[in-house]
LONUMAR-425267 format. One record per residue (C-alpha): residue number from 1; residue in one letter; x, y, z. Coordinates in steps of 0.02 Angstrom, whole numbers, padded with zeros to 5 digits. Example, Ala and Ser with C-alpha at 12.3 -4.5 7.8 and 13.67 -1.06 7.14 Angstrom:
BEGIN
(1,'A',(00615,-00225,00390)),
(2,'S',(00684,-00053,00357)),
This chain:
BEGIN
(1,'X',(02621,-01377,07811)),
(2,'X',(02601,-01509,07950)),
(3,'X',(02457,-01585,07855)),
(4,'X',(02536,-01602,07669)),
(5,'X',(02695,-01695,07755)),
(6,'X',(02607,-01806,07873)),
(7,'X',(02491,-01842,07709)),
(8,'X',(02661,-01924,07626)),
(9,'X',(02706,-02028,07783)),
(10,'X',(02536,-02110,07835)),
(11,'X',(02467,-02294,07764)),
(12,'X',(02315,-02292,07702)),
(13,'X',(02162,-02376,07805)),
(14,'X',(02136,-02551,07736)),
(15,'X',(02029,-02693,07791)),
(16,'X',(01869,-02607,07833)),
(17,'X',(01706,-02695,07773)),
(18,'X',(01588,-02623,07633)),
(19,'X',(01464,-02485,07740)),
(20,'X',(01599,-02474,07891)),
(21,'X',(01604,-02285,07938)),
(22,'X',(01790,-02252,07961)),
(23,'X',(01907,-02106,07971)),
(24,'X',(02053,-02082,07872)),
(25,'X',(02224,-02085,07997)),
(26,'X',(02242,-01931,08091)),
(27,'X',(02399,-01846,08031)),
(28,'X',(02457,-01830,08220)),
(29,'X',(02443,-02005,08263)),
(30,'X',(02589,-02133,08280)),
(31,'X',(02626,-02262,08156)),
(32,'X',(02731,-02434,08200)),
(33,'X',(02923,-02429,08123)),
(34,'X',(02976,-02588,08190)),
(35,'X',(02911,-02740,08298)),
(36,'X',(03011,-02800,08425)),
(37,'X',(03144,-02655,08437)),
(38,'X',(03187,-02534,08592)),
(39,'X',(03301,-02405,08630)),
(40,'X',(03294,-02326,08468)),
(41,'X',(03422,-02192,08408)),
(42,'X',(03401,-02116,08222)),
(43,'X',(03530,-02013,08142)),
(44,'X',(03454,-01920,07980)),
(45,'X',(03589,-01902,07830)),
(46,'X',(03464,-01788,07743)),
(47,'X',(03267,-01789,07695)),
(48,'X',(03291,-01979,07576)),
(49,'X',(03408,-02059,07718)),
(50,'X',(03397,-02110,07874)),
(51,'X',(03475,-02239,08008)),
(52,'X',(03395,-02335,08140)),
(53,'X',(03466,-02428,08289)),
(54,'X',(03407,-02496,08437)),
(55,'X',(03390,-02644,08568)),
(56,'X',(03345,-02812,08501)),
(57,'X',(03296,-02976,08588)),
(58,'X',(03465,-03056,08512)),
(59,'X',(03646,-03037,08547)),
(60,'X',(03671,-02903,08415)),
(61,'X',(03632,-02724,08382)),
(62,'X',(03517,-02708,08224)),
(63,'X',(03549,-02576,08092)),
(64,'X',(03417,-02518,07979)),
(65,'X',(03395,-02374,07855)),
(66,'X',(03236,-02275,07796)),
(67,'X',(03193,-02153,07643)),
(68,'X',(03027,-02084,07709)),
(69,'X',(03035,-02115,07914)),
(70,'X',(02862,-02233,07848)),
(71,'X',(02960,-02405,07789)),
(72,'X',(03111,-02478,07887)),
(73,'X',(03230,-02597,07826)),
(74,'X',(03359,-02693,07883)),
(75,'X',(03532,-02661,07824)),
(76,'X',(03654,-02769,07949)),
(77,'X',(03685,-02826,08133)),
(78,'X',(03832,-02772,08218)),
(79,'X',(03883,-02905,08357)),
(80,'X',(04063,-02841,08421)),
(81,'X',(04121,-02974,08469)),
(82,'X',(04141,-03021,08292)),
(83,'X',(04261,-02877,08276)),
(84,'X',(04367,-02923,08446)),
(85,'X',(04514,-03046,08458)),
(86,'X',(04515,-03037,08627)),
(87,'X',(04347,-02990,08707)),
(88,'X',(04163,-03059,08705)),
(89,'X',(04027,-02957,08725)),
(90,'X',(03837,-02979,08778)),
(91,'X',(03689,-02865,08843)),
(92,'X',(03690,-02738,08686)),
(93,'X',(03582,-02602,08726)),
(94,'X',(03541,-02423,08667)),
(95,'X',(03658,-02375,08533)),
(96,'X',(03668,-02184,08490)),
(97,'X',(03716,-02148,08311)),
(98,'X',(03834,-02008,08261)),
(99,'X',(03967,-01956,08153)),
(100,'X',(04116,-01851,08160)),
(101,'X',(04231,-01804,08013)),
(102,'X',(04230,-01956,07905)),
(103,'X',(04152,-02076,07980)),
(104,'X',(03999,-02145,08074)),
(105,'X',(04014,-02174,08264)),
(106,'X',(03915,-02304,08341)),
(107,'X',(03925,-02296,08540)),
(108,'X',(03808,-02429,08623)),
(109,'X',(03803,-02529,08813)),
(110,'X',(03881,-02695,08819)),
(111,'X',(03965,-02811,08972)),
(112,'X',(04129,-02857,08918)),
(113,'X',(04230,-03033,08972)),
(114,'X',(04386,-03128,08894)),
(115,'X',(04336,-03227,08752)),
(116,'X',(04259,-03391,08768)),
(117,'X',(04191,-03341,08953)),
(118,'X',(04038,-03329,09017)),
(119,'X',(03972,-03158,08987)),
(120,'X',(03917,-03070,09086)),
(121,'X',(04039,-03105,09235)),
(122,'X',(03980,-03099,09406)),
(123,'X',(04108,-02952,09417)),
(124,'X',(04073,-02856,09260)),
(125,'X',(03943,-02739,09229)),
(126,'X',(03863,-02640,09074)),
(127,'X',(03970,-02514,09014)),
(128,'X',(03978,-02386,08861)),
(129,'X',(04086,-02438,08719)),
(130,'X',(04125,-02349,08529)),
(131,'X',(04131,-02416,08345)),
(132,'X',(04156,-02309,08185)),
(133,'X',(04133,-02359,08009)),
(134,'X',(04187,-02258,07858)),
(135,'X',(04057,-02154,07777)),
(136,'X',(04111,-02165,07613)),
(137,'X',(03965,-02299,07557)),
(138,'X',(03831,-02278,07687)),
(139,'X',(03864,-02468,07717)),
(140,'X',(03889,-02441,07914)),
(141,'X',(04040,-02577,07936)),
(142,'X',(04082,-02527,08112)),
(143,'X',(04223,-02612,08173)),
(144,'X',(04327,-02640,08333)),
(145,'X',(04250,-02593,08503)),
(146,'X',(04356,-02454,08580)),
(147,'X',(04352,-02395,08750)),
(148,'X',(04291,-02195,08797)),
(149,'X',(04434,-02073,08881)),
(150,'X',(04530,-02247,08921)),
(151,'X',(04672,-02233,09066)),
(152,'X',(04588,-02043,09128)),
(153,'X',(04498,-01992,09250)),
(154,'X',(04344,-01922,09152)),
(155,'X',(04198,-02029,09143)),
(156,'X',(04252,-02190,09041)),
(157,'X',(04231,-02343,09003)),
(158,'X',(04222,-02438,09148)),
(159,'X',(04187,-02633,09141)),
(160,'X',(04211,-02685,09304)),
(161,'X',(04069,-02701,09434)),
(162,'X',(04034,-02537,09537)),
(163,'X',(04127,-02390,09561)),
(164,'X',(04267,-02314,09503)),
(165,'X',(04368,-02219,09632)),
(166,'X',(04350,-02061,09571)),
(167,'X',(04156,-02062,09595)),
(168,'X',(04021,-02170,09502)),
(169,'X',(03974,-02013,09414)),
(170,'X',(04156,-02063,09318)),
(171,'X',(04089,-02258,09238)),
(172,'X',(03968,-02245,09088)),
(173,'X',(03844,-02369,09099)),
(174,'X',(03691,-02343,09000)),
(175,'X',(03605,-02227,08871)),
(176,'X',(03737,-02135,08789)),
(177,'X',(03688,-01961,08683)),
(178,'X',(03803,-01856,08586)),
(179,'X',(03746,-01682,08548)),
(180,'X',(03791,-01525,08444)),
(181,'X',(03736,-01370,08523)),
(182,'X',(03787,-01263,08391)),
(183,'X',(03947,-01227,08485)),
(184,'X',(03991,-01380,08583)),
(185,'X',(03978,-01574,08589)),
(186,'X',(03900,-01654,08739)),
(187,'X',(03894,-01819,08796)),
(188,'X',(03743,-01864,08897)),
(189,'X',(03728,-02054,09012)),
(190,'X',(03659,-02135,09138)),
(191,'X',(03769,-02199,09280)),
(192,'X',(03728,-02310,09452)),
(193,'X',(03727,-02199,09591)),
(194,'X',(03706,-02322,09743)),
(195,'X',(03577,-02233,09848)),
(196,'X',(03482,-02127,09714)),
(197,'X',(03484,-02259,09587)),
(198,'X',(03505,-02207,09390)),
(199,'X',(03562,-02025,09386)),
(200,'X',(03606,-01935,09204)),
(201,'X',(03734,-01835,09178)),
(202,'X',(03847,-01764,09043)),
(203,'X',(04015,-01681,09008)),
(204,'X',(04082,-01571,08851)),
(205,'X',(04185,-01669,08733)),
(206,'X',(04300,-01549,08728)),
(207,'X',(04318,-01540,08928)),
(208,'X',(04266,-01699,08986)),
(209,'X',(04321,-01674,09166)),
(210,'X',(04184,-01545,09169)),
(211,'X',(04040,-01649,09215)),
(212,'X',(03856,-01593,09257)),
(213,'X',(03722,-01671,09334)),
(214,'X',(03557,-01691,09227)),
(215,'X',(03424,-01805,09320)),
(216,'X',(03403,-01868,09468)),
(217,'X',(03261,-01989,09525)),
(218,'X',(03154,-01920,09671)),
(219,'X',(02979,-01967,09646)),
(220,'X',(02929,-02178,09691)),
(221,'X',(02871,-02177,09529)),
(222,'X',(03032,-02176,09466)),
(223,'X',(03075,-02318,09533)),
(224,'X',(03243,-02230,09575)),
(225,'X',(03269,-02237,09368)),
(226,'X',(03292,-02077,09249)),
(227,'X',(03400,-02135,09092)),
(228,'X',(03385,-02124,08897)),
(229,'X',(03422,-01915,08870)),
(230,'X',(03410,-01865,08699)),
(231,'X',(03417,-01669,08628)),
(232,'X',(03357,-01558,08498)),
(233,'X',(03324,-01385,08430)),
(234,'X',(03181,-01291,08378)),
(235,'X',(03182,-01098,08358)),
(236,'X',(03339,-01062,08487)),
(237,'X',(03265,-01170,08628)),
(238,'X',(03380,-01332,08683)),
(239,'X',(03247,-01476,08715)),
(240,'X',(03301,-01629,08836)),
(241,'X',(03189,-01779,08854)),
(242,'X',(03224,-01922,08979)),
(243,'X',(03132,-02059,09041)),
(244,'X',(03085,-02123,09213)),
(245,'X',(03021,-02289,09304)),
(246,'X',(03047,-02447,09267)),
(247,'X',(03007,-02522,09088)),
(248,'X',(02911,-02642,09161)),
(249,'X',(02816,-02521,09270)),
(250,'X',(02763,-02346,09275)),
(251,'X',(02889,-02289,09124)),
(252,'X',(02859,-02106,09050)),
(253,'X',(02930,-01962,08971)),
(254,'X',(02987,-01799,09035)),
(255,'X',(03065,-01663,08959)),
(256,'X',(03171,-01498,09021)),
(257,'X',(03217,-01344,08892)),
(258,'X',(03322,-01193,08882)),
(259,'X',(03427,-01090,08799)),
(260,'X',(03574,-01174,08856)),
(261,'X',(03630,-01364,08878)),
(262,'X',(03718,-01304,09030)),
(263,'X',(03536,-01256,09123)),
(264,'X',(03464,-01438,09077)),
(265,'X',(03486,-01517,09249)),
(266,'X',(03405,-01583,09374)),
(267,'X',(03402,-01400,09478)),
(268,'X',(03307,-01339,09323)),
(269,'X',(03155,-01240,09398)),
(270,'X',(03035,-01336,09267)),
(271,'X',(03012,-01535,09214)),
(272,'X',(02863,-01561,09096)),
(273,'X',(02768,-01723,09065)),
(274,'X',(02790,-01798,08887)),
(275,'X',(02701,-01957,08915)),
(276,'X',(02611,-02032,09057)),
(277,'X',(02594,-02253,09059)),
(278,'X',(02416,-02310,09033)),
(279,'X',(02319,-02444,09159)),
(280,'X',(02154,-02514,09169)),
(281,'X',(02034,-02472,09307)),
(282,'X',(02087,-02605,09418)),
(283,'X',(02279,-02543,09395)),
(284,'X',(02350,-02657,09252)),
(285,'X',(02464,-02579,09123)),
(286,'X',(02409,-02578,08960)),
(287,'X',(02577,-02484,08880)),
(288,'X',(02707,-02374,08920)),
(289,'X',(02821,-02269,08829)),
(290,'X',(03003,-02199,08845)),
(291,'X',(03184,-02204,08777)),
(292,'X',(03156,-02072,08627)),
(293,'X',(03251,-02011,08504)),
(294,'X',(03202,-01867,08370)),
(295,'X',(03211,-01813,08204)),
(296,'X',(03152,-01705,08066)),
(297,'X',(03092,-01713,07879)),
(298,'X',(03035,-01587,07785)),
(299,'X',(03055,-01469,07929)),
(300,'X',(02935,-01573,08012)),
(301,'X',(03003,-01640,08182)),
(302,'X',(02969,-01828,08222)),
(303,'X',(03015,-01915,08398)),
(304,'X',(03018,-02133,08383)),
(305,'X',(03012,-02192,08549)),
(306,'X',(02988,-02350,08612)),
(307,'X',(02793,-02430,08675)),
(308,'X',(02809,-02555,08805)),
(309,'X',(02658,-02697,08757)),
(310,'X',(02569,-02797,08904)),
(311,'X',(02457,-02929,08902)),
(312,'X',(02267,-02920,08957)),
(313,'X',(02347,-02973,09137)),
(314,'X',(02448,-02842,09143)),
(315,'X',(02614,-02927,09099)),
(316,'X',(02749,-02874,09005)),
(317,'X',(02756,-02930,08812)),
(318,'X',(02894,-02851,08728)),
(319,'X',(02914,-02661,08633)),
(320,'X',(02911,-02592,08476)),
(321,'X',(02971,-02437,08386)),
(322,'X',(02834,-02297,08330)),
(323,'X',(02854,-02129,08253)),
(324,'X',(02743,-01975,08279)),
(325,'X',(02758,-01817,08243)),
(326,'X',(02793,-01687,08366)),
(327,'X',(02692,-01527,08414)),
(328,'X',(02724,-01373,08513)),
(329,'X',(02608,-01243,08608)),
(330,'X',(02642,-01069,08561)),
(331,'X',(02737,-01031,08700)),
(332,'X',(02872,-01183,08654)),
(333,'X',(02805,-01324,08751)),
(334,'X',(02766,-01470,08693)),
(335,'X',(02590,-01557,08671)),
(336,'X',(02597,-01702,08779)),
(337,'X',(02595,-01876,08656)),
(338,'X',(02435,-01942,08772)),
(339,'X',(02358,-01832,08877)),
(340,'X',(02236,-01708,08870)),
(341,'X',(02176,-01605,09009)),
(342,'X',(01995,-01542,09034)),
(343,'X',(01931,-01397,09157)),
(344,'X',(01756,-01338,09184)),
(345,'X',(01646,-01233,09318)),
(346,'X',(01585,-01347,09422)),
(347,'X',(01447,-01333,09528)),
(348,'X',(01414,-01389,09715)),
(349,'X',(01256,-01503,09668)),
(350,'X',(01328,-01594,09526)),
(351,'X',(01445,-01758,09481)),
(352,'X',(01512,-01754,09302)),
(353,'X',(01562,-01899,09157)),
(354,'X',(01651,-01893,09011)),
(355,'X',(01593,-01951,08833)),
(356,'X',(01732,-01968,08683)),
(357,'X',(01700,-01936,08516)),
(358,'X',(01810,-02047,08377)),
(359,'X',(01860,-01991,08216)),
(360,'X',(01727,-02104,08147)),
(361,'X',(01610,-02034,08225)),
(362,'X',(01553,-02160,08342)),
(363,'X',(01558,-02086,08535)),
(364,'X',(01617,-02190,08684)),
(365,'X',(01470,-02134,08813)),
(366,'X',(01530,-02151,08993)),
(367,'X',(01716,-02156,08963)),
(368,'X',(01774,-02052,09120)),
(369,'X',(01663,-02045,09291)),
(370,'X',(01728,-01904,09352)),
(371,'X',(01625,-01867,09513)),
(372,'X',(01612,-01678,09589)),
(373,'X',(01800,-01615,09519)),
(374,'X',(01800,-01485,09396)),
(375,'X',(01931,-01559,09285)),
(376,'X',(02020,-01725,09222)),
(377,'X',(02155,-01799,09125)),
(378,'X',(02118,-01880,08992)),
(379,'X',(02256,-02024,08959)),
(380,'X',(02192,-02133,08809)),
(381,'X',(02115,-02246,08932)),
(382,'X',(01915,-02250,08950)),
(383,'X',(01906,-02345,09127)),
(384,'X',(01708,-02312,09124)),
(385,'X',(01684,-02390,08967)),
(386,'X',(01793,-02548,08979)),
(387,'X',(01950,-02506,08987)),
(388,'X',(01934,-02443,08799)),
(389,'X',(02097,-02380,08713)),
(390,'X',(02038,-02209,08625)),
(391,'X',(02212,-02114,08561)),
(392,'X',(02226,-01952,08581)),
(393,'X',(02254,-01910,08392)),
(394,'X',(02106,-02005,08353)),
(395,'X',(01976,-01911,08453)),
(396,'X',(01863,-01783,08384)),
(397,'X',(01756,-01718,08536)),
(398,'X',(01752,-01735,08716)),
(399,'X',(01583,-01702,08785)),
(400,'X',(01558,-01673,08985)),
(401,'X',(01393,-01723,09064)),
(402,'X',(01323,-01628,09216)),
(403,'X',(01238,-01756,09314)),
(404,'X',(01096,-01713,09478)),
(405,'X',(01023,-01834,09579)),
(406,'X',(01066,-01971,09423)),
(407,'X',(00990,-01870,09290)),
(408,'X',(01095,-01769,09147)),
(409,'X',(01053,-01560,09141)),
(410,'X',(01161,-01504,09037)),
(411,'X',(01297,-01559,08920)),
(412,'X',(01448,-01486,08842)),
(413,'X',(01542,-01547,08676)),
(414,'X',(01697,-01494,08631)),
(415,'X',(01776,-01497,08447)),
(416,'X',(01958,-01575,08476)),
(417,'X',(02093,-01559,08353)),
(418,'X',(02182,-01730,08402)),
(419,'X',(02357,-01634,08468)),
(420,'X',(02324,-01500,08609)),
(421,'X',(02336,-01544,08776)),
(422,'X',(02184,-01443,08857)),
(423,'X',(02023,-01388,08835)),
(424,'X',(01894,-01283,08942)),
(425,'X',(01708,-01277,08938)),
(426,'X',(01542,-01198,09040)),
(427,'X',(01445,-01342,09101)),
C-alpha cells in the first residue's frame, strides 16, 4: 500500500542526459515542500486539504495550503500586528495549527511592545500568543492576538523578561502543540528554565494547573535545548517527538511513546533517536534536522520537518521544509529518517570498510573505514569517500570488506530496502 501512495506523491526524475543510468525516486525518500521555511506545523482538513505554517525570514507568519502533501502554495501572511490597535509584534516563530468548534486556531511565538516601539524591548521576551479565524471558507483570516489563561496562575502568556513568580514552568515561550488524545486536549511548550536551559512541558486544557514535565536537556549535545514536541497515533500507541541542540549545531530528533500522554516525560524509561546531524570527516555540518510535525494521507503517515543547510565551511545557510514518509519496525518503533546500523562477527586479525551501493547502481567503494569494530552507523555521510552525501532511501546495498595485512578476504553485500535501520552479516 506504501508503494501505490508514495507513487502519487513523488516528481518524476528529470534532467538526466541520454545513456545516464538512473533510478527512479525511492518511495521512502524526502521530497522539498518549501525553501526557506522552518518550524513547520500542518493541520490536515481531510485527504484534498491541507495547511502549512511555519517560520519565515520576514516579520510575518506564512500560510500555505496543499491538495497532495507534493505542491505547496501560498495562501496569505498573517503579521499581528496588523490586527492590534495597541501592540506591535516581532520574532514570529513556530505556529501550531488547530481548530476547535468553528473555527481555526492559530497559536504562534512573538515578543510583544506598545506600538510604534522598538520591538523587541530589552525587557520583553518571546512569548505564546492565539488567533482564530472562522472556518466557514477555509480562507484562514485570523484576527486579533489574544493572550493564553490571561490574569491565572496556569502557564500563560507571559511577555515580560524572565520569570513569573509562580515558577518559569508558568510563562510559555516557544513551540506550542495542541493535542487530542482521544479523551483529552494537551498543550505541549517549551519554557526557559535558568540552569537546565529549554525544558518542555505540558498541561490538560481542561486542567491547566496540572502541569507535567516532558524534556529536559542533560546530554552537552543538547546544548541545554529540547523544544518543538509534536504527537500522534498509530495503532493505540501515543508518539512524542522533540528536538535537541542548537539549530545551528548538533540539532536532532528524538522521540518517546506510550499508551498514555501522561507517561511521555522526561522520567520515561526509553528516548529513541529519530535523526542524528550529519558532518564531514574533519567535523563540519553538512545538515541537520528537527522541529517536526506529522500527518497522514491515505492512511499513510508523513512527518515535514525542517533541514538545517550549511555551506561547504560548515556555516549556517538557512532551512527548508521536506516531507517523508514515516515507517515503523514491527514492534512500533520507528525507522530512524538517516541512520542505519550494521553488525558483523568480527575477527581478531582483521580491519573492516564499508562500500555503498546507489539505487543506480553505481557503488561508493571506501565510504566507511571502519577499523577492527564489529559494527557502524551508517549516517548518510561517506567520510572515506569524500565526504559524499548517500541518503538512506537511496541506497541499495551495503557491502563490508574484511581487510588482513592491506589485502581484502572476504566480502559481504547486503540487499537494503532504503527504510530499516539495521542489518547483520557473516564476514
Amino acid at each position: 500500500m506504501l508503494l501505490g501512495l508514495l507513487a502519487l506523491l513523488l516528481p518524476p526524475v528529470v534532467g538526466l542526459g541520454a545513456g545516464t543510468a538512473h533510478a527512479d525516486p525511492s518511495p521512502y525518500g524526502r521530497t522539498l515542500a518549501v525553501e526557506g521555511l522552518a518550524d513547520p506545523d500542518i493541520y490536515k482538513v481531510d485527504d484534498n486539504l491541507y495547511f502549512l505554517s511555519g517560520t519565515s525570514s520576514q516579520n510575518f507568519l506564512p500560510i500555505y495550503t496543499s491538495t497532495d502533501l507534493v505542491t505547496f502554495s501560498l495562501l496569505r501572511r498573517y503579521d499581528p500586528s496588523e490586527y492590534d490597535d495597541r501592540y506591535d509584534y516581532c520574532n514570529q516563530w513556530a505556529p501550531e495549527l488547530d481548530r476547535r468548534n468553528d473555527e481555526y486556531v492559530l497559536y504562534f511565538v512573538a515578543a510583544r511592545v506598545d506600538k510604534g516601539t522598538p520591538c523587541p524591548a530589552s525587557n520583553s521576551e518571546q512569548t505564546i500568543f492565539y488567533a482564530t479565524a472562522s472556518d466557514a471558507n477555509n480562507d484562514m483570516q485570523f484576527g486579533t492576538p489574544r493572550e493564553i489563561n490571561a490574569d491565572t496562575e496556569h502557564p500563560r502568556t507571559y511577555v515580560t523578561k524572565g520569570c513569573p513568580s509562580d515558577g518559569c514552568d508558568r510563562a510559555l515561550r516557544l513551540d506550542p502543540s495542541v493535542y487530542s488524545d482521544g479523551s483529552r486536549r494537551w498543550m505541549h511548550y517549551t519554557w526557559f528554565d535558568p540552569v537546565a536551559g529549554s525544558v518542555v512541558s505540558a498541561f490538560p486544557l481542561d486542567d491547566p494547573a496540572d502541569v507535567i514535565q516532558v524534556a529536559r536537556p542533560t546530554a552537552p549535545a543538547e546544548h541545554r535545548i529540547n523544544e518543538a514536541p509534536t504527537l500522534f497515533s498509530r495503532d493505540g500507541r501515543h508518539y512524542l517527538v522533540y528536538s535537541t541542540g542548537h539549530y545551528r549545531g548538533e540539532y536532532g530528533m528524538t522521540y518517546m511513546m506510550g499508551a498514555q500522554v501522561s507517561e511521555l516525560t522526561w522520567q520515561h524509561p526509553q528516548h529513541w533517536s529519530f535523526s542524528s546531524p550529519l558532518r564531514a570527516h574533519d567535523g563540519r555540518m553538512i545538515e541537520n534536522h528537527g522541529h517536526n510535525t506529522v500527518t497522514d494521507r491515505g492512511g499513510q503517515l508523513y512527518t515535514l520537518y525542517h533541514v538545517g543547510r550549511f555551506t561547504s565551511a560548515g556555516v549556517f545557510a538557512g532551512r527548508d521544509v521536506y516531507v517523508q514518509p514515516l515507517t515503523f519496525r514491527g514492534d512500533g518503533l520507528l525507522n530512524t529518517l538517516n541512520t542505519v546500523a550494521l553488525r558483523w562477527s568480527a575477527t581478531g586479525d582483521s580491519t573492516y570498510s564499508l562500500d555503498v551501493q546507489t539505487r543506480d547502481g553505481a557503488w561508493i567503494t571506501n565510504c566507511l573505514a571502519i577499523g577492527a569494530a564489529s559494527s557502524v552507523i551508517f549516517n548518510e555521510v561517506c567520510t572515506g569517500a569524500g565526504d559524499t552525501v548517500v541518503r538512506k532511501a537511496d541506497a541499495a546495498a551495503f557491502r563490508i570488506n574484511r581487510v588482513v595485512a592491506g589485502e581484502t578476504v572476504a566480502t559481504t553485500t547486503l540487499a537494503y530496502d532504503g527504510y530499516s535501520d539495521s542489518l547483520d552479516a557473516t564476514v
